[in-house]
C-alpha positions in Angstrom: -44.4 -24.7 85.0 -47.2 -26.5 83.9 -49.5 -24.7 81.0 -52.7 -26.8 81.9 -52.5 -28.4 78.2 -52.0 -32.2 78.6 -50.6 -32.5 74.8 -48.7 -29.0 75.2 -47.4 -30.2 78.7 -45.7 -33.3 77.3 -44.0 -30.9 74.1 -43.2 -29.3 76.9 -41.3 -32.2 79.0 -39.3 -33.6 75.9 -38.2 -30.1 74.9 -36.3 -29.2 78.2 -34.9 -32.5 77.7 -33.5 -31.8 73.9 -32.3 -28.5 75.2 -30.3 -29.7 78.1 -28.1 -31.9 75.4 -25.6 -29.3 74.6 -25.2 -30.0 70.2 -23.9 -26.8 69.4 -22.1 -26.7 65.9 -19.3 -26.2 65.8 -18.0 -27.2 67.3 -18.7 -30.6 65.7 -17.9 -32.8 68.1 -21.8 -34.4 68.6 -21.7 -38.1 68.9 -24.3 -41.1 68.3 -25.4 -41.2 72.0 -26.9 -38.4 74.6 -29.5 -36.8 72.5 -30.1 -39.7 70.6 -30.3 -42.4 72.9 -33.1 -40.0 74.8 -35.0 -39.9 70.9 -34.8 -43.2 70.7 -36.1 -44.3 74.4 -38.6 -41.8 73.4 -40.4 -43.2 70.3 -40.4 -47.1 71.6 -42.0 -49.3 68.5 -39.9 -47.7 66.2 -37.3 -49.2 63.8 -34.0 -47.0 64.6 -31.4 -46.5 62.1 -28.2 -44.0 63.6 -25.2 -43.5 61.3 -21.9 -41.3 62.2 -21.6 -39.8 59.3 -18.2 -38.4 60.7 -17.5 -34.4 61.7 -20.3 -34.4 64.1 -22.3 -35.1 61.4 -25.4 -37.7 62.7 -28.4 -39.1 61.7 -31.1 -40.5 63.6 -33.8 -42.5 60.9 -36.8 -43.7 62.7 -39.7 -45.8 61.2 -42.6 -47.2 62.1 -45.4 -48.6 59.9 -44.9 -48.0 56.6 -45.8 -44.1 56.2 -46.3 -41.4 53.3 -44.4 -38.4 54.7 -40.9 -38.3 56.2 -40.2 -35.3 58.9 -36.5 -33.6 59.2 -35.6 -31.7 61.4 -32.1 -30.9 62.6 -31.0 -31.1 66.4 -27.8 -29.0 66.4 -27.2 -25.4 67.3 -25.2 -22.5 66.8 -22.7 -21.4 69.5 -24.6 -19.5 72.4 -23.7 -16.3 72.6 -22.4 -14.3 75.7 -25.3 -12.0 75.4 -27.5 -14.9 77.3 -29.1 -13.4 80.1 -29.2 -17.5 81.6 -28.5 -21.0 81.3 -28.9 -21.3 77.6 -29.1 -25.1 78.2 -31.7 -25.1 80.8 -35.6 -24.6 79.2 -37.6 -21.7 80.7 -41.1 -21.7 80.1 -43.1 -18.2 80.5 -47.0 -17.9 80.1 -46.6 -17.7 75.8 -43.0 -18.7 75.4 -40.1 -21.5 76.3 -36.8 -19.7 76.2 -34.0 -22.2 75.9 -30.8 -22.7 73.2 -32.9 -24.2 70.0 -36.4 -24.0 71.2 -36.9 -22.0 67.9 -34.2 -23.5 65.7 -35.7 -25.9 65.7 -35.7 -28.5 68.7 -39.2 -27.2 69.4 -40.1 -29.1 66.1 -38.5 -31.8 67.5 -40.1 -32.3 71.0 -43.4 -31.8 69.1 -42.4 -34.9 66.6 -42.2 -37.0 69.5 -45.3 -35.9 71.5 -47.4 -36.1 68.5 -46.1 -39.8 67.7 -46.7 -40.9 71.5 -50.0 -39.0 71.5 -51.6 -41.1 68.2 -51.0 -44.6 66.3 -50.4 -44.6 62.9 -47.4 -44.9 60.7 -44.5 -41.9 60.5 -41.1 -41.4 59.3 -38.8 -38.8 61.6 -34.9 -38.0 60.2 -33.5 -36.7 62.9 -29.8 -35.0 61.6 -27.0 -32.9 63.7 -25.0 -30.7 60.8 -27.1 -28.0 59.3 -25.5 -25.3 61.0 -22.1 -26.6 59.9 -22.9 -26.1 56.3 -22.0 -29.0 55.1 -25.1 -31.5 54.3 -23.8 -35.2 55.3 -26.5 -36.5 57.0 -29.1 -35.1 54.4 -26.7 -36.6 51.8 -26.6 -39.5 53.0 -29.8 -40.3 53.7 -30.4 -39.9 50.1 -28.5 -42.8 48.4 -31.1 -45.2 49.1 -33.9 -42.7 48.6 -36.9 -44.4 50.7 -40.5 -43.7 48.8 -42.6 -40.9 50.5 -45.3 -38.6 49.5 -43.6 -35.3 50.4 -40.7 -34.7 53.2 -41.7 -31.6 55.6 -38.2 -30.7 56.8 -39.3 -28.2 60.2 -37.8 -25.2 60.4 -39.3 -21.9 62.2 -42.0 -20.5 59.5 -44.8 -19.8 62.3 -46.5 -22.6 62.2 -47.3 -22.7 58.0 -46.0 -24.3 55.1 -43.3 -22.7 53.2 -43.1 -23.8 49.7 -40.5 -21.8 47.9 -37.1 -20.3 49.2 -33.8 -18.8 48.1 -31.2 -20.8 47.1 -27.5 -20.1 48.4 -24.1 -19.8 46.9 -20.7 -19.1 49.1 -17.8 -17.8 46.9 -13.9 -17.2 47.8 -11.5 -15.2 45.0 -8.3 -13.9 45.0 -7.2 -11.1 42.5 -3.5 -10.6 41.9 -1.7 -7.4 41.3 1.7 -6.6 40.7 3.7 -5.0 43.6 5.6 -1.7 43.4 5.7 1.7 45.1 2.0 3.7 45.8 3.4 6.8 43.7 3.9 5.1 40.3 0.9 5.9 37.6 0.6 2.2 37.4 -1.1 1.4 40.8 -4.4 2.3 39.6 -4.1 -0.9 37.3 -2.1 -3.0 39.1 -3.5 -2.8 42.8 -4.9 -6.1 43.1 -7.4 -4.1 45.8 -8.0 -1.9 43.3 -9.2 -4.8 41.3 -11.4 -5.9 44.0 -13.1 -2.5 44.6 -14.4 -2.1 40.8 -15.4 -5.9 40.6 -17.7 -5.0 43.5 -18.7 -1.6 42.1 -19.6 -3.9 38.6 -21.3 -6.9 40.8 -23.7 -4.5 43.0 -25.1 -2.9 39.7 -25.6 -6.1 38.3 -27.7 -7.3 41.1 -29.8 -4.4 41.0 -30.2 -5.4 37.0 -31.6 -8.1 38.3 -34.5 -6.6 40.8 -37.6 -7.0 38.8 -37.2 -10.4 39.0 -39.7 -12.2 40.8 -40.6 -15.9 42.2 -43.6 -16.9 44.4 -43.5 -13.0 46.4 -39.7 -13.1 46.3 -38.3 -10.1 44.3 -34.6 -9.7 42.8 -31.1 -11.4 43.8 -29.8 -11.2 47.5 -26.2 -10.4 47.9 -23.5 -9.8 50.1 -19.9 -9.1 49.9 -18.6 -10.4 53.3 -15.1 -9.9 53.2 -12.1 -8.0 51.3 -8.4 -8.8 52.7 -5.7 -7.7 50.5 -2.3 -5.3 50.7 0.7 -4.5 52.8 0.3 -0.6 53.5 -0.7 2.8 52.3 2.5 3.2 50.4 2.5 -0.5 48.4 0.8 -1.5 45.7 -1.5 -4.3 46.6 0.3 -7.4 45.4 -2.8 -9.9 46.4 -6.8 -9.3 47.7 -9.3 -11.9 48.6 -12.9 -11.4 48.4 -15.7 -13.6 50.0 -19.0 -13.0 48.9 -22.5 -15.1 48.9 -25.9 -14.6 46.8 -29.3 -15.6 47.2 -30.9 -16.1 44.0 -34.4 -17.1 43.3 -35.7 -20.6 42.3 -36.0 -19.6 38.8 -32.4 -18.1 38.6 -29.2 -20.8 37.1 -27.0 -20.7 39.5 -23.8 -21.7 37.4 -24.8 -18.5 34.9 -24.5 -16.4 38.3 -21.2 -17.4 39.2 -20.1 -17.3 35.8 -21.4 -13.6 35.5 -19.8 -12.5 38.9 -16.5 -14.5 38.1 -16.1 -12.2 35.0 -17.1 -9.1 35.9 -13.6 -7.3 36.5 -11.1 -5.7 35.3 -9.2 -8.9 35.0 -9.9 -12.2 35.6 -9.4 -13.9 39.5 -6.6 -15.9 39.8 -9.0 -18.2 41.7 -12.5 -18.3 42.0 -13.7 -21.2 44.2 -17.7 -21.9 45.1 -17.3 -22.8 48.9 -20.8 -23.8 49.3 -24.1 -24.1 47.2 -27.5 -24.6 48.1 -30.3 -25.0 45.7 -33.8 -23.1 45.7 -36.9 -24.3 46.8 -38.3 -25.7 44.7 -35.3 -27.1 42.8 -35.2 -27.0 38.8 -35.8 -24.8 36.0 -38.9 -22.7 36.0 -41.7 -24.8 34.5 -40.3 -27.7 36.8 -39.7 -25.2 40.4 -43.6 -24.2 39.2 -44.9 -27.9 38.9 -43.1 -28.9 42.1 -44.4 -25.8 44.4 -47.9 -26.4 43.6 -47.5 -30.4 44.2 -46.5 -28.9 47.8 -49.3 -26.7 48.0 -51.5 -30.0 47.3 -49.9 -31.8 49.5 -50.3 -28.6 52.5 -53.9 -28.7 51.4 -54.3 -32.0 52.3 -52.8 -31.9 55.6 -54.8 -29.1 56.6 -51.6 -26.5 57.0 -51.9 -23.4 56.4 -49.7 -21.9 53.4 -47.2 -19.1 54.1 -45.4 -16.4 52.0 -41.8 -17.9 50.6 -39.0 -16.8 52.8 -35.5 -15.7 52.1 -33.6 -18.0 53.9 -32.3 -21.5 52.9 -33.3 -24.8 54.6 -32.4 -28.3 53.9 -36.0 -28.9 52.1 -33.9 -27.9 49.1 -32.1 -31.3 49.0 -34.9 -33.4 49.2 -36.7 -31.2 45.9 -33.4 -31.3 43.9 -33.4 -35.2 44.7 -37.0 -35.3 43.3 -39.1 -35.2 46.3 -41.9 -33.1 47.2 -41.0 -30.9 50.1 -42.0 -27.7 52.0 -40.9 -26.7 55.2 -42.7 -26.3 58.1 -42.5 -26.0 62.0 -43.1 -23.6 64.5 -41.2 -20.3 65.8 -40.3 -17.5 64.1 -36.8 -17.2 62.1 -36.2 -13.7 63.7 -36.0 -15.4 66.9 -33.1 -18.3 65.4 -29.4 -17.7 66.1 -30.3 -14.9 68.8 -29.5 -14.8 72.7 -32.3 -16.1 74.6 -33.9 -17.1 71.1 -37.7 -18.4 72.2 -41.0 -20.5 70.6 -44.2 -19.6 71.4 -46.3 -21.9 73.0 -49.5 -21.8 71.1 -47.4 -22.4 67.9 -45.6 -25.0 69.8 -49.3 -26.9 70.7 -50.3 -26.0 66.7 -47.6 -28.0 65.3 -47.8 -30.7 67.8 -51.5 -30.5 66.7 -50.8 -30.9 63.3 -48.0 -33.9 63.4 -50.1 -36.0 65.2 -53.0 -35.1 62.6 -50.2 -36.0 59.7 -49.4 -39.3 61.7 -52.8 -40.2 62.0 -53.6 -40.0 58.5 -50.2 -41.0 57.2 -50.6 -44.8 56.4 -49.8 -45.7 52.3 
């Protein structure tokens, strides 16, 4: 289907193309070529860099000229779901949509990278990366030992077509109480039911998040929190020897992540025999709150500039967090709407789809140190 847009036409093109590579993650197993080498035929004129960063983990760096922002955007998915109604790998483009696994999140950002930068000269900077959805930020990492100098970093991920400038950080946790077995009727199994434990810790966490609700950041209000998981006993009858909880929080930019997990680690009955953070993520913007203040509003400069239009924060966690805790400014930015990521037959509208594609080309154009 053609769309009678020339610009949105050739978005269009690349992005059945990126969604016909199948990168879903995990289950890891993305390699340096297929969607890569199509990138780099793509964008000829372009100094290429590609590192296996191992895992599936891969980045893409491509330069040319000597430019003031860098663009990220990542290329893997999650695993399609059986609730597809069709081909998740094959793009299908409606009269306002293109339906295809990752149009939204977020290899519509990246077909409109490469349209803009065939559309216009000038200089530009595009990390393309394959492990965000794995959790575990190599390429991202990576890229930041040498630390190349740019104005700001827009890292594209679906915020309808405006700049984000603030989100929630992230913090993934895994404890284990212990208890001391015996039989259910003894008057000790109150106290020593390691489930037991568990069950007031969780009672004590949730009222200290809601402590915590008049706390505010940049529209976001409070602490977001989630116990995911409690595993722990043998049966009815036993006292619960062992329980595991998994549980992740969402705090705001302002809010010290290491005084959070020091808070929930101590909040029981009795102490967990482990506590392990299994993944952290810091707030955008990154630092304390005179510094996550200083670095939003160099973002909302630099959105001004470009012409974007600003959005409200957002309660999910990109990979623009990296670049601000590693001194950069950065916002996020691309089109689609998050409530469309991670869903069967998840979609990106196609006048958001031109709009970004507008507005890269408009950043390339004037991107030139």
């Amino acid at each position: 289907m053609t769309t009678g847009n020339v610009l949105l036409d050739d978005c269009l093109h690349h992005l059945r193309a990126l969604v016909s590579h199948d990168t879903q993650n995990p289950p890891r197993a993305i390699g340096t070529g297929g969607i890569f080498d199509y990138l780099q035929a793509q964008l000829p004129g372009f100094r290429h860099q590609i590192t296996d960063f191992g895992a599936g983990a891969v980045s893409l760096y491509s330069v040319r000229g000597n430019p003031r922002f860098l663009i990220n955007v990542h290329l893997d998915t999650v695993p399609a779901t059986p609730t597809w109604t069709r081909d998740p790998f094959d793009l299908l483009v409606t009269s306002d949509r293109a339906i295809g696994m990752g149009a939204c999140d977020i290899k519509g950002a990246a077909a409109a990278m490469v349209a803009a930068a065939r559309l216009v000269d000038g200089d530009c900077a595009f990390l393309f990366s394959s492990d965000e959805e794995a959790n575990d930020a190599r390429c991202i990492a990576g890229f930041l030992r040498d630390k190349p100098a740019f104005d700001a970093v827009l890292v594209a991920e679906p915020t309808k077509a405006e700049a984000v400038l603030a989100h929630r950080g992230i913090s993934s946790v895994r404890m284990r109480f212990a208890g001391r077995a015996g039989h259910a009727s003894a008057a000790s199994a109150a106290s020593d039911s390691a489930v037991h434990q568990a069950l007031r810790w969780g009672e004590r966490a949730l009222n200290h998040v809601e402590s915590l609700a008049h706390h505010r950041f940049g529209g976001l209000t409070g602490l977001r929190f989630n116990i995911g998981r409690i595993e722990g006993g043998i049966k009815a009858n036993v006292i619960a020897p062992s329980c595991e909880v998994r549980f992740g929080f969402r705090p705001l930019p302002t809010m010290a992540t290491e005084e959070l997990l020091d808070t929930f680690r101590t909040l029981g009955p009795a102490l967990p025999v482990e506590f392990e953070p299994t993944f952290f993520g810091a707030s955008l913007p990154a630092g304390d709150t005179a510094a996550a203040e200083s670095r939003r509003l160099a973002a909302r400069d630099i959105a001004d500039e470009l012409g974007l239009p600003i959005g409200n924060a957002v309660d999910f966690w990109t990979e623009a967090a990296l670049f601000s805790a590693a001194g950069y400014t950065s916002f996020v930015y691309g089109p689609g709407d998050i409530a469309q990521a991670h869903a069967a037959d998840e979609w990106v509208a196609l006048d958001q789809l031109l709009h970004v594609t507008e507005s890269y080309a408009r950043i390339i154009t004037h991107g030139r140190h």
